[in-house]
N, C-alpha and C positions, 0 to 999 in steps of 0.2 A: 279670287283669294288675295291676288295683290292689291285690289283697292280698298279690301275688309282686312287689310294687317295680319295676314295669316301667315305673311310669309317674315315679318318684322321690316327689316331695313334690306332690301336686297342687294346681292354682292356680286353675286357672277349670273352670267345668262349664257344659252350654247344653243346655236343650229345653227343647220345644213340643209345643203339639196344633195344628199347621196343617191345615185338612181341611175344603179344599170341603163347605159342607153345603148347597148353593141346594134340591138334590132333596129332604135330611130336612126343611129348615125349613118347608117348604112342601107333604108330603104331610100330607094334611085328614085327620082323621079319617072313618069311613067312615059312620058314624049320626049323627043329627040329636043325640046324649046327648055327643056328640063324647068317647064313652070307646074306640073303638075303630076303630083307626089306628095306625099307626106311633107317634107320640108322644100320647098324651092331653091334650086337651084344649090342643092346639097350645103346649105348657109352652116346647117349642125357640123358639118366638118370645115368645114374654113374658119367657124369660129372658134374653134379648138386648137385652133394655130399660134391663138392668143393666150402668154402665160399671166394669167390674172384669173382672178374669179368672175366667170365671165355673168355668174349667177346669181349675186351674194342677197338679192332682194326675199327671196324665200324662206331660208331659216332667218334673218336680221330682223325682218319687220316686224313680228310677234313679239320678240326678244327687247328691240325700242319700243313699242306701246306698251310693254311692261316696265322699264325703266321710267317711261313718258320722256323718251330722248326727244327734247325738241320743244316741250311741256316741262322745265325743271331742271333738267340736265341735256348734256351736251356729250356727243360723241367729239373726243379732244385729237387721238391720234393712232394711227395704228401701227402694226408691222405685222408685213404677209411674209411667208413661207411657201416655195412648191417645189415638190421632189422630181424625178426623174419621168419618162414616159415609161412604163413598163407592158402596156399594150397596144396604144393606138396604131401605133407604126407598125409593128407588126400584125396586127387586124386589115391592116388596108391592104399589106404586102398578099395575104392570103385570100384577100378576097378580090383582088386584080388578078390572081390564078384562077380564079373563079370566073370571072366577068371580066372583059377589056374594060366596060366603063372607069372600074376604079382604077385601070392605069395611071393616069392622070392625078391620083391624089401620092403614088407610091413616093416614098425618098423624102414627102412631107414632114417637117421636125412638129410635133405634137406636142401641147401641152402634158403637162404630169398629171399622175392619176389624182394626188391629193393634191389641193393646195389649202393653206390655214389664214386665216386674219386673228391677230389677236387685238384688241383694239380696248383704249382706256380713256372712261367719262370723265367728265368736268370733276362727278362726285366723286371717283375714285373707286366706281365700280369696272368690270373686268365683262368682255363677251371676245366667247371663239366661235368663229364662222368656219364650217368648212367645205370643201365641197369637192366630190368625185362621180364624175361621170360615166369610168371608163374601168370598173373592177367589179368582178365579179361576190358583189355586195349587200346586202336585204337594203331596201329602200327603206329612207330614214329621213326626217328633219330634224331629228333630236328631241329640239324643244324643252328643255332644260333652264329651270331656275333655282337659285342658290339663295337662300335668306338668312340672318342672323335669327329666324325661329324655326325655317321648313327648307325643304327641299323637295323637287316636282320636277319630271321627267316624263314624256309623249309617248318616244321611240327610244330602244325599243319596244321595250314594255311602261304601263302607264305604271308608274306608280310613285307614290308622295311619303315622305318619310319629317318627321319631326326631331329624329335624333339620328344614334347610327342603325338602327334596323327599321325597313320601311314598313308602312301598314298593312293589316291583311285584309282579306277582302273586304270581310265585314266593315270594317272602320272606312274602307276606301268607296263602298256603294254611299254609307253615311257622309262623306265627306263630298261624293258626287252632289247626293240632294243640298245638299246645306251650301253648297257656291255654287251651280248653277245659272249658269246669267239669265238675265231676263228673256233675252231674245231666244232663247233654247225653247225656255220655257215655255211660248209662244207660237213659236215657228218651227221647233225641232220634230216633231212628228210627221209635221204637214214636208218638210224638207225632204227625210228621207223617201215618202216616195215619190215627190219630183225625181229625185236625185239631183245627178252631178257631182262627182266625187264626194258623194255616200251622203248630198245633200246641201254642202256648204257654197256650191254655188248659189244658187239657191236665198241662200240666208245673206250673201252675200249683196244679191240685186236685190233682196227686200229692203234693206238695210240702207243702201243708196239710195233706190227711189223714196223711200220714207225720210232723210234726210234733204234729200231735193226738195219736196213736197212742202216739210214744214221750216224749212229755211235754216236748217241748223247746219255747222260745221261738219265735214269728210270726216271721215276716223283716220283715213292719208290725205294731205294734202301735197301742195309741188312741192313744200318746204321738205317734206318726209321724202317725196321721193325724191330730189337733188341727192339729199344725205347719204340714202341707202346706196341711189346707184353711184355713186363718188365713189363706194367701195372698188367698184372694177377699175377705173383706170389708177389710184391710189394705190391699189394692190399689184397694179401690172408694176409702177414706179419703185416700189418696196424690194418686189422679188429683184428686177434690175440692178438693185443694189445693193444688194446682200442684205435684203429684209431689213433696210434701214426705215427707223420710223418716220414718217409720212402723217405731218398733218391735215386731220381733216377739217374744213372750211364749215362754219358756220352762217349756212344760208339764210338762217331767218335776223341775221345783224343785231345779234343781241335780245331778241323778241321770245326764245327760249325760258329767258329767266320768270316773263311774266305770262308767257304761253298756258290754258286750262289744261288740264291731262284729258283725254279722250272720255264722251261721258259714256259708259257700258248700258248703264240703271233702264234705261227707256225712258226715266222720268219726262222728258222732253220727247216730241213725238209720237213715235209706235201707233200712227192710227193708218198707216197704208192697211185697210183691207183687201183678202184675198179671194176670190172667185174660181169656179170649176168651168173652164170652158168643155164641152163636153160637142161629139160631132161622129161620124159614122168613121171615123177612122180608129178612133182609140177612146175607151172608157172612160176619160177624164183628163186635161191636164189643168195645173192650177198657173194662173196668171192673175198678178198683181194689178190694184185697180186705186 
């Protein structure tokens, strides 16, 4: 929608990684070498020790390839905010009543449940990152775009609005066919029942290996990821200071202005085909060829 001007000149962008994690933070590893568990060596709660966003690549990086931050515009500077702990510390306190293991973490000073980035482009657009780990909250990225003609929202609910009242379904199934990318179109069937979070891993490795193959540009490159993950230590500098703003660096040295935006189309590549491997274990899986 944003590369067919549906949305006009876009102005604001919004995610997050909101996502109850009381159950990850807290499954122990399973040997006394505490290499083997869900997380090693309990990293999820030591990293939580850190007042920054320790996360900020998940809701941002949809949010930049729709701006083409990096392709046209530039993330200039931000200023983060984070509030108080209102669970962690006491989560750990009750669950060392439970289990000796978590002794060891009690009296820990925890990060806050919410913490914000608001952050402002070259062009003078606006995006807010947020991210909460530790409340008991429906899982969300947001995913949220602001246009001078539309606005478009993932989580909670999907829905696209052109003015002040949003569409209803009818208009919204219509408006699914009519932007649709390419690669959905293609691969979106065959994806969900690979799966992998309901497929888009999936779309993800086709997308790569088909890039590798016919020699074309990442949709991320290091330049995106330097940018995105800048956020966590820039954000940790902000809060330190009373959410003073915090320039962010321009990795690619000026290379932004004449940088192509990401192509979606398929017009270039899209000939990885896919095959069934098939074997006395399970009725099918599909593997890229």
């Amino acid at each position: 929608m944003v590369r067919q001007g549906a949305f006009g000149n876009l102005i604001h962008g919004e995610g997050a990684y909101i996502h109850n994690l009381d159950y990850w933070h807290f499954n122990k590893p399973k040997d006394s070498e505490m290499t083997d568990g869900a997380y090693t060596k309990m990293w999820r709660l030591h990293e939580n020790k850190r007042k920054a966003n320790v996360y900020p690549t998940h809701g941002l990086g949809p949010i930049c390839q729709a701006m083409n931050i990096n392709r046209g515009d530039k993330m200039d500077y931000l200023t983060a905010m984070m509030g108080n702990d209102f669970t962690l510390k006491q989560r750990i306190a009750e669950k060392a009543k439970e289990d000796p293991f978590f002794e060891q973490f009690v009296g820990w000073e925890m990060r806050g449940n919410m913490d914000m980035q608001m952050i402002r482009t070259n062009k003078g657009r606006t995006i807010l990152i947020q991210h909460d780990i530790s409340s008991p909250r429906p899982y969300s990225r947001i995913h949220q775009l602001s246009g001078t003609k539309a606005f478009a929202q993932k989580y909670p609910l999907e829905q696209i609005a052109f003015g002040h009242e949003v569409v209803d379904e009818e208009k919204m199934k219509e408006l699914q066919e009519k932007y649709q990318p390419e690669i959905v179109k293609r691969m979106g069937e065959m994806a969900k029942q690979v799966g992998g979070h309901g497929g888009m891993d999936f779309m993800m490795d086709w997308r790569l290996i088909d890039c590798l193959r016919n020699g074309l540009p990442m949709d991320m490159d290091v330049y995106d990821a330097a940018a995105w993950s800048s956020i966590t230590p820039l954000s940790e500098w902000s809060i330190a200071n009373g959410s003073a703003p915090i320039e962010i660096p321009d990795f690619t040295r000026g290379k932004w202005q004449t940088n192509k935006p990401v192509d979606i189309t398929l017009n270039e590549g899209g000939t990885t085909q896919v095959r069934n491997l098939k074997n006395s274990d399970s009725e099918g899986q599909m593997n890229v060829k």
